[in-house]
N, C-alpha and C positions, 0 to 999 in steps of 0.2 A: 113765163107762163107758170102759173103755180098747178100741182095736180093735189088730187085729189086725199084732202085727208092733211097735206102736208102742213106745220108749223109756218107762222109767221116770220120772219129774220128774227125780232127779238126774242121771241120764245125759240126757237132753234138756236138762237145764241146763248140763253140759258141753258140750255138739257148739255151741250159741250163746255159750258164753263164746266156745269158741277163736275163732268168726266174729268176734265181737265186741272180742275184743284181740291176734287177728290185729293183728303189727306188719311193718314195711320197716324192719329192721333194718341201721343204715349204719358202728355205732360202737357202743365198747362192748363188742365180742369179747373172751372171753377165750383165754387159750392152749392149753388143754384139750381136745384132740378129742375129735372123737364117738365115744364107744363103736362099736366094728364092732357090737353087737346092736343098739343106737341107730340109727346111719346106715342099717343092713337093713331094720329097724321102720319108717323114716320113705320108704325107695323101696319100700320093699311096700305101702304105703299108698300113695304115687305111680302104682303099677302096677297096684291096684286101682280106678283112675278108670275113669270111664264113657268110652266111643268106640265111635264109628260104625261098624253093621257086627261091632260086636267087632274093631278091627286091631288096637287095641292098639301106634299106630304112635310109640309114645315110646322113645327111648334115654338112658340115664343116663349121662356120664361122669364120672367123681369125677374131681376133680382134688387131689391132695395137694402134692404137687412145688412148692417154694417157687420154685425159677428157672424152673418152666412160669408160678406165679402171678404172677411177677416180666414174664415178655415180657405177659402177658393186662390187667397193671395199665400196660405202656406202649402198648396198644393203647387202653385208654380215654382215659388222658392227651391223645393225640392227637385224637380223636371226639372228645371233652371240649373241646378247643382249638376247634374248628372248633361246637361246640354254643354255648358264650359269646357268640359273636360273632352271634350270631341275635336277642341281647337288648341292650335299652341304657339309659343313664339307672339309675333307683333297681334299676330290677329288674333287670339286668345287675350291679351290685356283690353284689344280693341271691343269686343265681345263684351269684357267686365266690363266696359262701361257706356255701352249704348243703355238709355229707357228701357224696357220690352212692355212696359204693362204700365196700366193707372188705376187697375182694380181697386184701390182703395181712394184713390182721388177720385173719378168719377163717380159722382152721386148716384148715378146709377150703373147697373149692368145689366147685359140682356145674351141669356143662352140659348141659341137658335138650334135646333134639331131638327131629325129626318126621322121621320118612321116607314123605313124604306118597304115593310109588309102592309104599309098600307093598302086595304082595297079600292078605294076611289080608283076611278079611272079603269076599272077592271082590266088592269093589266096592258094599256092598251100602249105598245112602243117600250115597253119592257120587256118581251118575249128575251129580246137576244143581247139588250141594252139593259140589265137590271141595274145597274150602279148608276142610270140615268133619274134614278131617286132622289140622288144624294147630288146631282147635278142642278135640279130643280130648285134644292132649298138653297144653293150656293147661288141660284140668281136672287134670293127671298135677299140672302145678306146684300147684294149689291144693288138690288131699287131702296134698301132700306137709308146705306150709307150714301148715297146720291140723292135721295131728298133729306136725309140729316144735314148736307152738306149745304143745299139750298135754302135749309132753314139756320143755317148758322151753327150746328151742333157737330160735335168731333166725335168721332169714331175713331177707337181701337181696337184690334182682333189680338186677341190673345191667343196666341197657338202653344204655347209653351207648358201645357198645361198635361199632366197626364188623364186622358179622358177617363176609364174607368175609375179612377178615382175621384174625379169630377163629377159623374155618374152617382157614385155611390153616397158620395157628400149630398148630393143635391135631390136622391130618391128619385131620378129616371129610372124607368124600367129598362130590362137589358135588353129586348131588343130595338129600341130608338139609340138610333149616331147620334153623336156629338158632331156637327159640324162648325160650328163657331162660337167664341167665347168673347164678346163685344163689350167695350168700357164705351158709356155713353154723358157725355155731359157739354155745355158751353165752355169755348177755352177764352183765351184771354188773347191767342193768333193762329191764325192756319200757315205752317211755311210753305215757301214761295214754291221750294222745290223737297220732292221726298226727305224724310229724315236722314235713309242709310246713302242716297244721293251725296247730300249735303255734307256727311263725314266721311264719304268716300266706302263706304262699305261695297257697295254698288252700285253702276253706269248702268242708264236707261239703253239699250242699244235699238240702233234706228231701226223703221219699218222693214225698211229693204229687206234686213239680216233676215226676216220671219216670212218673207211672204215666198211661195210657190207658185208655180202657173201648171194647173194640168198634172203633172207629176211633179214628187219630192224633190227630184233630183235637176228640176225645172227652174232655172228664174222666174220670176214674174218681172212682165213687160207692159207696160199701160199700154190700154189703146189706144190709138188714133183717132180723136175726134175730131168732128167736121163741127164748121163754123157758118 
């Protein structure tokens, strides 16, 4: 019996594939930009995320400009210098030489922000939860990359990035967050499984390990369903 509102099996089989091969795309861009209908489809989709209140506190900047992408890839360079040096031994060579970025490969980029003083939504679930601002625009980045993913385009988040300097490069005002630094273009393959999976940097660990029942300190136990 189907209820109300819910997806058909194929369309419910879509919205979990993209979950599910959702990629961190670092390599592999090709040089092709996004369709202008493309790139609108995929921040309208961004801009249909859920937030607090309704603010609706995310802002889009597309970045095209190869010499603006050119100063934002010698800002990570630098963060990237000073990120190496944190690690040492096997994992420190391993470090030098994963991908982190395609800023200059993807044809495009796009910097998503929070202007957490926003008034929309007058305040409403932020009394005691204000950092739920910066919560909101963090679902903006993930309906964006889950219908990028559906339309065939690869996403990467550049975190490596020093924001205020990012900020300053790019003439945000200082009270809008930097929440994500996104490389966006068609690749050439989506891997099968994560990139840092794949070289071993890091094991997906099962559900079980994450879930609670009632309290922290609680298993979770499924229930018992009748048939």
């Amino acid at each position: 019996m189907s209820r109300a509102g819910e997806f058909c099996e194929t369309d419910k089989g879509g919205v979990y594939r993209a979950i599910a091969e959702r990629r961190d795309v670092r390599s592999g861009f090709l040089p092709e930009p996004l369709s202008e209908p493309v790139l609108l489809r995929l921040l309208e989709a961004a801009h249909h995320a859920p937030s607090v209140g309704f603010m609706q506190p995310w802002r889009f900047l597309v970045i095209r400009s190869r010499p603006v992408r050119m100063r934002v890839h010698e800002i990570f360079i630098e963060t990237n210098r000073a990120a190496t040096k944190t690690y040492a031994g096997a994992q420190a060579a391993q470090y030098a030489s994963l991908k982190l970025e395609g800023i200059l490969e993807a044809p495009q980029n796009l910097c998503i922000l929070c202007d957490p003083e926003n008034e929309r939504g007058h305040g409403l679930g932020r009394q005691s939860m204000p950092e739920t601002a910066i919560y909101s625009a963090v679902c903006a980045v993930q309906n964006l990359w889950l219908a990028a993913r559906a339309e065939g385009v690869g996403v990467g988040w550049v975190s490596i990035l020093d924001p205020d300097a990012l900020k300053q490069m790019l003439g945000v005002p200082s009270n809008m967050v930097v929440v994500a630094y996104l490389c966006l273009g068609y690749v050439d393959s989506f891997d099968v499984k994560p990139e840092l999976e794949r070289l071993g940097w890091e094991q997906r660990i099962p559900l079980e390990n994450v879930l609670r029942l009632d309290h922290f300190d609680q298993p979770y136990f499924p229930e018992e369903t009748t048939k």
